[in-house]
N, C-alpha and C positions, 0 to 999 in steps of 0.2 A: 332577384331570383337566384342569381350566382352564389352571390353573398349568404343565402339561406342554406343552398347545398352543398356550400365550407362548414358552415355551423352545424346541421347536419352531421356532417365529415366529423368534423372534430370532435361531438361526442360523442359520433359509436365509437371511434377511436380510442376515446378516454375511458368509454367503458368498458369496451376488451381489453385495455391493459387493469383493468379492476379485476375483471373475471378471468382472464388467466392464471395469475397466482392460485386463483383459488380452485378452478379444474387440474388445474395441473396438483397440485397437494393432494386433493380428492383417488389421482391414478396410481400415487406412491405405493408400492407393496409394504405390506405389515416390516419388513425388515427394512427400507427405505423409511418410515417413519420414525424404527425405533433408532437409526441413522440421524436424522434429523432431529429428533428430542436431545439426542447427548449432544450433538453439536450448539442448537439451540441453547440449553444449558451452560457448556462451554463458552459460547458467546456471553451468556448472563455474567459468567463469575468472572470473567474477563475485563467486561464494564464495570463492574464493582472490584476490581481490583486483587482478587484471588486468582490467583494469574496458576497458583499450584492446583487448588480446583479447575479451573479452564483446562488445562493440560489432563489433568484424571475424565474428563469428560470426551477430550477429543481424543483422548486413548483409545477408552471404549467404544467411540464411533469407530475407530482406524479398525480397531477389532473386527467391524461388521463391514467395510468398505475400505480398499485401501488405493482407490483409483483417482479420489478427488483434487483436482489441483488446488481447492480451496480450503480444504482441511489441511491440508501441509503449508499453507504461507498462515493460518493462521495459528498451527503449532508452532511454525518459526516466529511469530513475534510473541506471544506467552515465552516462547524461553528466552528470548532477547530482554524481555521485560524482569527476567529473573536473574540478568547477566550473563545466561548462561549463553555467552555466543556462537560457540563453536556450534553446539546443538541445533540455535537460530540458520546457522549457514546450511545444515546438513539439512534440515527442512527445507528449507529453500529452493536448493538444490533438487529434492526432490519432489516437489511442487513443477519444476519445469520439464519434466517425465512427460507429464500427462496433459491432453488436450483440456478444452473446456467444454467437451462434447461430453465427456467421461464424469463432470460434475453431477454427482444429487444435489447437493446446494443448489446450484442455477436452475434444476429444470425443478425440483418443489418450489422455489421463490419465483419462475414462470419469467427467467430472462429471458427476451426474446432476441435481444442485441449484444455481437458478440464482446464482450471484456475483455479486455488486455493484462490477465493479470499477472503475466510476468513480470510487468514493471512493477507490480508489489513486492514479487519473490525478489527481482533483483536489488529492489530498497534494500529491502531487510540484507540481504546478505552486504552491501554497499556498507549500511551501518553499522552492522557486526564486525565487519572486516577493517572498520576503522577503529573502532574499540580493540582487536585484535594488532591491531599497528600494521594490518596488512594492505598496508595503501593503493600496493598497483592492483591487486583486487577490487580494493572499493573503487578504483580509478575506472577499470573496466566496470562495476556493473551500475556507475550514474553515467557514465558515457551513455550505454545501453538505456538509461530510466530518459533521457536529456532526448535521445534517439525517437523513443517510441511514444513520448507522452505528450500532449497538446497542454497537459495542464501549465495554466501560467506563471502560478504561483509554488511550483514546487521547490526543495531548498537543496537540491541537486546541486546546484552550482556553490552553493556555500558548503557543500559535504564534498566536491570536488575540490577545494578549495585548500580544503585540510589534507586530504590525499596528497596534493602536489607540497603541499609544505611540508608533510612526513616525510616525502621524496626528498625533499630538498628544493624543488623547483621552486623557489620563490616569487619567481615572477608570473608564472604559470598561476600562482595559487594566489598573487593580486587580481590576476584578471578576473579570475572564479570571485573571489573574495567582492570585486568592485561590482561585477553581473549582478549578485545576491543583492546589494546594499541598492542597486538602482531599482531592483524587482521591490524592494520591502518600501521603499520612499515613493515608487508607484501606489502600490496598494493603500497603504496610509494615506497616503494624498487622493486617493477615487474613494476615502470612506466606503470599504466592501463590508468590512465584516471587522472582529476580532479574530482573525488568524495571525496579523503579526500587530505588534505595537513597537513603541520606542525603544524597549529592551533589547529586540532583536535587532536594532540598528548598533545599538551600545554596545552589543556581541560581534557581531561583522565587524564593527570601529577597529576592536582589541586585538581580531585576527589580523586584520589589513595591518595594523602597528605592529605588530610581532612580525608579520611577514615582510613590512618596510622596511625593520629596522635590522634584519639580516644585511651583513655584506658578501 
């Protein structure tokens, strides 16, 4: 009987997180939708690689909304994508303005659970700031991604890695460098996924050597 009123449990469960998205979308105001169509767009030309299209899209959403935390980390990476990093940081940055109560995104897609998404804003700015050669920057903001994220698999520690070796720190930037390389020969070895292969160990190898071979 127990066991019946888990099962029970677990589908109305599963079916309120079905029907949420979709009452929630239904209570968007006419200007909340048309919000959502250029970002949604944005999003599209961004998967296919049009990364100047995505950016012309989440313009005209900024136009109609400029409160979103989520529209600003994803202008900052469309420009990071274009090189243009300084831009990527200046989004960023202002991505961590605003709460995630102040999102249309979240509540038309009917998150119910709160996101952490400054550790995406502070990515971007981490990698931008390395490309910029501005290390103690990116040093500060994977400290912060390393801080606040549970994920296991992130490459934090191999981006801190490079930081401390643009420092100069090179021992600082073996540790990072050796962390990453045991994270990657984990994963490979639990057969997860294709998120890292061989290549990225052949990549950490080259840094660890550049950074050894300092004296």
């Amino acid at each position: 009987m127990f066991a019946t009123k888990i099962r029970i449990f677990i589908v109305i469960f599963l079916l309120l997180l079905w029907l949420i998205p979709y009452a929630m979308q239904h209570s968007l105001s006419q200007s909340d939708k048309e919000y959502m169509e250029h970002f949604d767009k944005g999003y599209s030309c961004y998967q296919n690689g049009d990364y100047r299209c995505s950016l012309s899209e989440y313009n005209s959403a900024l136009k109609i909304y400029n409160m979103d935390k989520e529209l600003y980390i994803r202008i900052a990476t469309a420009y990071e994508k274009l090189e243009m990093y300084s831009n990527a940081i200046e989004y960023a940055k202002k991505a961590l303005k605003y709460p995630d109560s102040k999102s249309i995104y979240k509540r038309a897609n009917g998150f119910m659970f709160p996101l952490h998404t400054d550790v995406s804003a502070y990515y971007t700015i981490g990698t931008s700031s390395l490309q910029l050669e501005k290390y103690t920057d990116a040093l500060n903001a994977f400290n912060y991604v390393l801080k606040h994220t549970s994920f296991k698999y992130t490459d934090a520690h191999f981006y801190l890695g490079q930081a401390y070796f643009g420092l100069g720190e090179t021992k600082k930037a073996l540790e990072e460098f050796m962390e990453h390389k045991a994270t990657v020969e984990a994963y490979i070895s639990e057969d997860i996924g294709s998120y890292y292969t061989l290549d990225d160990i052949d990549t950490v190898n080259q840094w660890i050597n550049m950074a050894a071979a300092v004296k």
